[in-house]
C-alpha positions in Angstrom: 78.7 -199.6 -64.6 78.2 -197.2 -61.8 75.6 -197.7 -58.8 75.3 -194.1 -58.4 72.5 -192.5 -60.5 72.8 -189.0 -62.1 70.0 -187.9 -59.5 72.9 -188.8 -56.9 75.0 -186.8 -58.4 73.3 -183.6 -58.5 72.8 -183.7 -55.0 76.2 -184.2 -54.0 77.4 -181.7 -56.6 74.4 -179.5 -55.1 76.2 -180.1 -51.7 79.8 -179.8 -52.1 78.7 -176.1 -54.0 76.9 -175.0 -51.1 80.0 -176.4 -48.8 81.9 -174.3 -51.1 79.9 -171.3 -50.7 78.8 -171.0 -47.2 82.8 -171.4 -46.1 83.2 -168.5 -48.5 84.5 -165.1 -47.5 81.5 -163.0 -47.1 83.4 -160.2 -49.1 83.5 -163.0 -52.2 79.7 -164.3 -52.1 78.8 -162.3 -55.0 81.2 -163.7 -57.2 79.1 -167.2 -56.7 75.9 -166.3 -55.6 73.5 -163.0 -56.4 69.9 -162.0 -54.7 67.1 -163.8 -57.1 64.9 -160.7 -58.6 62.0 -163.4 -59.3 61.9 -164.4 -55.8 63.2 -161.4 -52.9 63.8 -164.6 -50.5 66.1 -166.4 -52.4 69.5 -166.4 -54.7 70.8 -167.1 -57.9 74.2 -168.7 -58.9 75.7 -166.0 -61.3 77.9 -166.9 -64.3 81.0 -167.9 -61.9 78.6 -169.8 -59.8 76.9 -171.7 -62.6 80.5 -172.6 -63.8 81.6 -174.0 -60.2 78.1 -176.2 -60.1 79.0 -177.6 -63.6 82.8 -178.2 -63.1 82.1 -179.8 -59.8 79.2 -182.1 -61.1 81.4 -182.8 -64.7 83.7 -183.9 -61.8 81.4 -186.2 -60.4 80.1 -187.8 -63.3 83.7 -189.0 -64.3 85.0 -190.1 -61.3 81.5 -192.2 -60.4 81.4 -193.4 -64.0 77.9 -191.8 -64.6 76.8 -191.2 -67.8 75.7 -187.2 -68.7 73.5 -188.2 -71.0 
């Protein structure tokens, strides 16, 4: 039984994508992230970015023993 909740996890899996992305080549940010066309202040992962998120959380999960359910 893990201590860590799945809430946990999503932040550090949150965190470690946005490590990931802000260390990034500027040239390669649109692989990962796009400009959001619901809101013109933000972004949106694209499908390569969604992908990252979910390996890197799938990662988590196992390691930390948390269930994905």
């Amino acid at each position: 039984m893990s201590t860590v909740d799945k809430e946990t996890v999503y932040a550090m899996a949150n965190r470690l994508f946005w490590i990931f992305v802000e260390n990034t080549h500027p040239s390669y940010l649109g692989d990962y992230i796009e400009p959001d066309p619901d809101n013109p202040e933000g972004t949106r992962n694209t499908e390569r970015g969604t992908d990252l998120y979910y390996e890197i959380e799938d990662y988590l999960m196992n390691r930390l023993g948390v269930s994905n359910e």
